[in-house]
Structures are given as C-alpha cells and as structure tokens.
C-alpha positions as CSV (number, residue, x, y, z in Angstrom):
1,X,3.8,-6.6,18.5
2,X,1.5,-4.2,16.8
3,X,0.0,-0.8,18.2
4,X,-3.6,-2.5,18.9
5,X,-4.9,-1.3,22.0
6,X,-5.6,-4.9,23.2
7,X,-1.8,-5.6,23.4
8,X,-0.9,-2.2,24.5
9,X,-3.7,-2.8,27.4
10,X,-2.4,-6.3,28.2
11,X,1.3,-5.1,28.2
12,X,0.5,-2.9,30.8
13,X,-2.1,-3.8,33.2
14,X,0.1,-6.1,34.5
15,X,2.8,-4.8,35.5
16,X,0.3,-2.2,36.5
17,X,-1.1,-4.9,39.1
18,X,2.3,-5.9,40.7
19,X,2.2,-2.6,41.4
20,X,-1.0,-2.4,43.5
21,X,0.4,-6.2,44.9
22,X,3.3,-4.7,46.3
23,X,1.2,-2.1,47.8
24,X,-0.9,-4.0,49.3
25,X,2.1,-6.1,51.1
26,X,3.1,-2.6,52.4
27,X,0.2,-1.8,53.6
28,X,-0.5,-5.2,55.8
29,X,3.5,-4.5,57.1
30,X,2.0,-1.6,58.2
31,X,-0.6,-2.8,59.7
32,X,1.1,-5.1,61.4
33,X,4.0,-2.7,63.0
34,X,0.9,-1.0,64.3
35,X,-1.5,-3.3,65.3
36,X,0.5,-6.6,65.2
37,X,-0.6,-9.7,63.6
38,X,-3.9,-10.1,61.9
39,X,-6.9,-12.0,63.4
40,X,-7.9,-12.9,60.2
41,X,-7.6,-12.5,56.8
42,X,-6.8,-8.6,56.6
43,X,-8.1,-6.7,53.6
44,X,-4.2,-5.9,51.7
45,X,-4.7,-10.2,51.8
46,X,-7.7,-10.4,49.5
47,X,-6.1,-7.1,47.7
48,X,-2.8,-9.4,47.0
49,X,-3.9,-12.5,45.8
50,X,-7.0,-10.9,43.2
51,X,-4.1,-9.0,41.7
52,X,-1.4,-11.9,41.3
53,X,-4.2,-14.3,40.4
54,X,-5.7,-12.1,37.9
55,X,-3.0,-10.8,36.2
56,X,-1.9,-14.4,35.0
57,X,-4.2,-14.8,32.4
58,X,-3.8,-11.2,31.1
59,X,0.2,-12.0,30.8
60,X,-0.8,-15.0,28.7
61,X,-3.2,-13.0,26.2
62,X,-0.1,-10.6,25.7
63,X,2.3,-13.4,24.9
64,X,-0.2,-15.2,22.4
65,X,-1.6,-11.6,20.5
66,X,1.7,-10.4,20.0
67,X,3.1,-11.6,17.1
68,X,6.5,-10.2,17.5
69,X,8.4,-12.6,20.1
70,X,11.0,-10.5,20.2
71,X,9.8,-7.5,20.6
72,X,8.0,-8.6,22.9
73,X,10.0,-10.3,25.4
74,X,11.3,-7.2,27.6
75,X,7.6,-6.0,28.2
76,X,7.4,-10.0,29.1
77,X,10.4,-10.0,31.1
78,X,9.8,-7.0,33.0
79,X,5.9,-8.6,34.0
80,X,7.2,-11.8,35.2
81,X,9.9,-9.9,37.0
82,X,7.3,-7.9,39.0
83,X,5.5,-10.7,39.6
84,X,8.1,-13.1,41.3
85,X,8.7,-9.6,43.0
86,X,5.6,-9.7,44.8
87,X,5.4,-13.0,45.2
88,X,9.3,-12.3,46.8
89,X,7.8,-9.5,49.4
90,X,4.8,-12.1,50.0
91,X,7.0,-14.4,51.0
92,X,9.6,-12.6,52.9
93,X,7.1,-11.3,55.2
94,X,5.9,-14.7,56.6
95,X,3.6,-12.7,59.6
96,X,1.9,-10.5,57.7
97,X,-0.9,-12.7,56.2
C-alpha cells in the first residue's frame, strides 16, 4: 500500500463512518429512553444505514488499489471489525429502529 492519498482516504473514511454508525445507534437509544419507541423511521435510522451502505464500496476500492495485501490487511481488518460492530449494536437494540 503506497502513500497515495486515494488509499490513505479510502483507508480511513471507513472506519471513519462506523464511527458516525455507532453514533447514530446511540443517539436513537437515546431517544428512545426518552421518548420511547419511534413512530416512524427516526432520523439516527436514515443516518445508520447511508453510512453502512456507503462505506461498502469505499472498503472495496481500498482492497483493490492497494497493492500490498499484507500491509494492508490490519487497516482491512480493523474496517470490517467496525463494521460488524455496528451492525452488532444495530442488532442488539431490536426497538430502536
């Protein structure tokens, strides 16, 4: 994996994303310990899934522009690891969306 921004960028941003996922999934718990289930679909919701959806294809343009496997797997491992985190709180909380 060379220094090119592109595959700095795309190491990054997603894990980056998780990030903002998991906030979002803390943000509709706490919405929902105040104000109890949603109606409808609640703005963290649409927040969540732009973010997991979005981020796939930005993991894929790191694995295939990085031309050190490798090297590269532990930036990979640690995205996919965030990811199934999310995913993991997304889950757990069956109420919240």
């Amino acid at each position: 994996m060379n220094d090119h921004p592109i595959n700095r960028l795309s190491g990054i941003a997603p894990m980056m994303m998780s990030s903002v996922a998991l906030l979002a999934v803390a943000k509709a718990f706490v919405n929902y310990k105040h104000y109890g289930p949603p109606l409808d679909e609640d703005g963290p919701w649409h927040v969540f899934m732009l973010m997991m959806f979005t981020q796939l294809p930005i993991i894929l343009c790191f694995v295939f522009r990085s031309r050190e496997f490798p090297r590269a797997l532990p930036v990979l491992v640690t995205q996919m690891s965030l990811w199934a985190i999310s995913l993991g709180a997304a889950h757990y909380f069956p109420g919240l969306y």
